[in-house]
C-alpha positions as CSV (number, residue, x, y, z in Angstrom):
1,X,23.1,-9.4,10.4
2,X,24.2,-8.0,7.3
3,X,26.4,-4.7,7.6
4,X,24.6,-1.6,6.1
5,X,24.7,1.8,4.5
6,X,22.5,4.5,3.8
7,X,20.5,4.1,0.9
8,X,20.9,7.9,-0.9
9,X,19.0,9.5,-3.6
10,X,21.6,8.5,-6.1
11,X,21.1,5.0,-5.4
12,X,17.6,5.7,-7.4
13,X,19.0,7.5,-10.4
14,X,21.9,4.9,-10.4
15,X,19.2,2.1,-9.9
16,X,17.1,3.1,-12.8
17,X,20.1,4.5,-15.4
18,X,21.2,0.4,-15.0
19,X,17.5,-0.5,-15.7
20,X,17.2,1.9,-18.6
21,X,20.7,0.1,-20.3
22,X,19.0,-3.2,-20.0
23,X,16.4,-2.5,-21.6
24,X,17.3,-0.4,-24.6
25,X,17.9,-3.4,-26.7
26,X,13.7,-4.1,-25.8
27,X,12.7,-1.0,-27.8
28,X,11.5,-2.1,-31.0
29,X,10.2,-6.1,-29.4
30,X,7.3,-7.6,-29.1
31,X,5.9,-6.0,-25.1
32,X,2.6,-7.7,-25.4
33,X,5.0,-11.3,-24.4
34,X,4.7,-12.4,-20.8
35,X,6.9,-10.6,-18.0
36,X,8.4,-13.4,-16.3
37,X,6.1,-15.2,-13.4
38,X,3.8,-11.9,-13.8
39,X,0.5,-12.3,-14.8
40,X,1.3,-9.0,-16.4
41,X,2.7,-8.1,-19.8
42,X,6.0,-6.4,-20.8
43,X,4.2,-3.2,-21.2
44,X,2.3,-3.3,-18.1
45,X,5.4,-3.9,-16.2
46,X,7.0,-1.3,-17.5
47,X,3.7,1.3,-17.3
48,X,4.4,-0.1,-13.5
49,X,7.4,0.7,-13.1
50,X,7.2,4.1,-13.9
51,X,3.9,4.4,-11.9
52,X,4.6,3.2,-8.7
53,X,7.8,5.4,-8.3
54,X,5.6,8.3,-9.5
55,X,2.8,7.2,-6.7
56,X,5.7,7.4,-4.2
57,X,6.8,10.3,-5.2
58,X,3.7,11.6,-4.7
59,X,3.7,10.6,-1.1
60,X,7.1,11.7,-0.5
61,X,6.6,15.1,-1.1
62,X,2.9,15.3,0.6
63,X,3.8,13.9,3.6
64,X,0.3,12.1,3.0
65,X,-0.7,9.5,6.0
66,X,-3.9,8.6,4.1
67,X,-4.3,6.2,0.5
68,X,-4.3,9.0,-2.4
69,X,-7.0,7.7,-5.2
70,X,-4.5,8.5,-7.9
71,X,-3.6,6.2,-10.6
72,X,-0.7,7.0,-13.0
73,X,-0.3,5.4,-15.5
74,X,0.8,4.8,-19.4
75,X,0.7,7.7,-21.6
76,X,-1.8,6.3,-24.3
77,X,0.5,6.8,-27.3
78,X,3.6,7.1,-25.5
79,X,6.3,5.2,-27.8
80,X,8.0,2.2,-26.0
81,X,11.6,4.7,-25.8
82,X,9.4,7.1,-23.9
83,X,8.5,5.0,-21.6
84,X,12.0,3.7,-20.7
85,X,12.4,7.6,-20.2
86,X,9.6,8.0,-18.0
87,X,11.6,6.0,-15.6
88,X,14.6,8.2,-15.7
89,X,12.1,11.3,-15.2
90,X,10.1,9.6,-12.3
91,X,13.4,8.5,-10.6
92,X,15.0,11.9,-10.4
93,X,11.9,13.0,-9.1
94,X,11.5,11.0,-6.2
95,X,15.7,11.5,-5.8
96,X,15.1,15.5,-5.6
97,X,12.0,15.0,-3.3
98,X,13.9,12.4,-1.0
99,X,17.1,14.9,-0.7
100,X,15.2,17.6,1.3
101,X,12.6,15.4,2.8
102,X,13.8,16.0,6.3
103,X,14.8,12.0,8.6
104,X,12.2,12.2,10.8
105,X,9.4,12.6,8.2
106,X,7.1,9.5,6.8
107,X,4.4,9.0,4.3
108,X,1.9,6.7,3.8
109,X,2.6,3.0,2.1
110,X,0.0,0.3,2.1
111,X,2.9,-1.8,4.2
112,X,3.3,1.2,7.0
113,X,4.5,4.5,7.5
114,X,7.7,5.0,5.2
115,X,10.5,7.4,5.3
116,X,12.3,8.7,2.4
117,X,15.2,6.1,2.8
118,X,12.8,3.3,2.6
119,X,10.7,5.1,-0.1
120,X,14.5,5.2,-2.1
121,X,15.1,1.5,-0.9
122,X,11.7,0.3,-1.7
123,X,12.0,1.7,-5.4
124,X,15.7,0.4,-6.1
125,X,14.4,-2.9,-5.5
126,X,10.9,-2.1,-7.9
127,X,13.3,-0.9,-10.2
128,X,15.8,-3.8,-10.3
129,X,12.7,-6.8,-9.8
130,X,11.1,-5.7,-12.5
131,X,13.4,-5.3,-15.0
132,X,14.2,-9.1,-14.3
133,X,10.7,-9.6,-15.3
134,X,10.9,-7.8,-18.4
135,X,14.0,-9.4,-19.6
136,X,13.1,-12.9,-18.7
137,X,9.6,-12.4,-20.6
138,X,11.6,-11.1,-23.7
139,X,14.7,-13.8,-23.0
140,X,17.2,-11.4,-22.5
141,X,20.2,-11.5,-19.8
142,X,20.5,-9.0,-17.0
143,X,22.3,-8.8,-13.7
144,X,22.5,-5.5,-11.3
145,X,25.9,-5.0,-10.3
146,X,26.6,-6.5,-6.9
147,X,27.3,-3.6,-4.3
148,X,23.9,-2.1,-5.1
149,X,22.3,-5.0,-4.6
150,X,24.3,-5.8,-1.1
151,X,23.1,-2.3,0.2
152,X,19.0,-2.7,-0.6
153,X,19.2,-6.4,0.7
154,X,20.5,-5.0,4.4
155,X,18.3,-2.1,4.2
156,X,14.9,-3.4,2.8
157,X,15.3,-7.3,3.9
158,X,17.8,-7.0,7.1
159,X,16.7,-10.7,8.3
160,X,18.6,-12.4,5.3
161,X,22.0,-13.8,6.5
162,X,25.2,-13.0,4.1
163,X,25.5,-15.2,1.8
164,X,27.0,-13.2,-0.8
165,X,24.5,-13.6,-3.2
166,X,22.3,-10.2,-2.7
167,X,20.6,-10.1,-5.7
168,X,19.6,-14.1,-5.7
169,X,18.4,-13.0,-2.1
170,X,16.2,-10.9,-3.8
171,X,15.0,-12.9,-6.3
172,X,14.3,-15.5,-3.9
173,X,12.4,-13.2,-1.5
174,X,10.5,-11.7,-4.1
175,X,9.2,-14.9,-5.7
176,X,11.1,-14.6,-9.2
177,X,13.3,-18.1,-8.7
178,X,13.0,-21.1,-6.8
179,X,9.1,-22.3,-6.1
180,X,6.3,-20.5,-6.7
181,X,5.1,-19.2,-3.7
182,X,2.1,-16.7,-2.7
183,X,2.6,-12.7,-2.9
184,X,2.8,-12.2,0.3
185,X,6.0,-10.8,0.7
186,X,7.4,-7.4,1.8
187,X,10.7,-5.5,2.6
188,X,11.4,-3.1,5.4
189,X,9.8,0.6,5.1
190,X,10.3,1.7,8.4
191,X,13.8,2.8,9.4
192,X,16.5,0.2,10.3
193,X,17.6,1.6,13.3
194,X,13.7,1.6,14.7
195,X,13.4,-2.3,13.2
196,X,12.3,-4.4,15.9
197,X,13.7,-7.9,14.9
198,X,10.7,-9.3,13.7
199,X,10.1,-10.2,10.0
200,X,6.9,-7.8,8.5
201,X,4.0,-9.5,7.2
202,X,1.5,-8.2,5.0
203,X,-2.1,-7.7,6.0
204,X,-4.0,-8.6,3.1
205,X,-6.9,-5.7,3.9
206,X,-6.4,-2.5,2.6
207,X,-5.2,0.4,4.4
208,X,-6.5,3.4,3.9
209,X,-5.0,5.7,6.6
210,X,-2.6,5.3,9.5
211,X,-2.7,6.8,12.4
212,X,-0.4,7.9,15.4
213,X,-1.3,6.4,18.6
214,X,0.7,6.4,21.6
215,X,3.8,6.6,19.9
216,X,2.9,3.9,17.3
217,X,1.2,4.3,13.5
218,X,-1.8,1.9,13.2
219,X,-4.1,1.4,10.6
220,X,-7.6,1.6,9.4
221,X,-8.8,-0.5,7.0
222,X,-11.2,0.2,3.8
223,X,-14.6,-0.3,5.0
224,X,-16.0,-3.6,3.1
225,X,-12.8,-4.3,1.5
């Protein structure tokens, strides 16, 4: 088992002032190309990118154990250099929420009940996946540096052995190199100290709340979903 650290709140702003460097040099290309594997465009992704964090965010700081029917997304005539800055803004955010959001709190995630580490975790590795898309969609080269990437594979996917490649780990995992494979992977939201050995799966119905029962969260599912 991999040797860990606590993923903090700058890991986030770090993780997205890396992604924001990459892809400067996009601003100005062609983001209706490809992203990548994706079935999604550059634009989307990016839209994404800034989205989900947001939607986290939003989580975080409500404390929310339901689904929230909330949507964000692009800013209709947002340029493409302000939405590489919506990432900056949406990262700090979830940063400033995350540093006061006390260890023993959790929010809702379709995967299970997260806590602010895994939320910061969970949108490191967004952050970094992503922009892997973009750039392999616009041919461009990109490579997170390797202690960041060490730290999110032992907290968000603790079953990988060390093999000193963290961020192929990652790309493996995540379905960006090797053979296509289905979408059914996940990471780790729950803390790693309560992890129970057992790699998660996901449950392809939705989950629209979660709810504590005898010590455990469990959810309910979208009616005729």
């Amino acid at each position: 088992m991999a040797q860990t650290r606590s993923i903090e709140p700058e890991d986030l702003v770090r993780a997205a002032a890396i992604v924001i460097a990459a892809l400067a040099p996009a601003v100005g290309r062609d983001w209706s190309v490809k992203a990548g594997r994706l079935d999604w465009d550059v634009d989307r992704t990016i839209t994404h990118m800034a989205g989900g964090t947001a939607k986290h965010t939003l989580y975080l700081a409500s404390r929310s154990t339901r689904f929230i029917a909330v949507n964000p997304g692009r800013w209709h005539d947002a340029s493409q250099a302000e939405q590489l800055e919506a990432i900056t803004g949406v990262s700090a955010a979830m940063a400033s929420v995350a540093a006061t959001t006390p260890s023993e709190a959790r929010a809702y995630h379709a995967t299970g009940m997260c806590d602010a580490e895994g939320y910061l975790a969970m949108d490191c590795v967004d952050l970094l996946v992503h922009c892997h898309d973009v750039v392999e969609g616009l041919g461009m080269k990109y490579a997170p540096p390797d202690d960041l990437c060490q730290a999110l594979v032992a907290r968000s996917f603790p079953w990988f052995a060390e093999t000193g490649d963290a961020w192929g780990s990652m790309l493996r995992h995540t379905g960006r190199i090797g053979p296509l494979g289905d979408d059914s992977w996940t990471m780790l939201t729950t803390p790693r100290a309560e992890w129970d050995g057992a790699i998660p799966r996901r449950d392809p119905r939705p989950v629209v709340e979660w709810i504590r029962e005898d010590a455990r969260w469990r959810p309910r599912y979208f009616a005729g979903r």
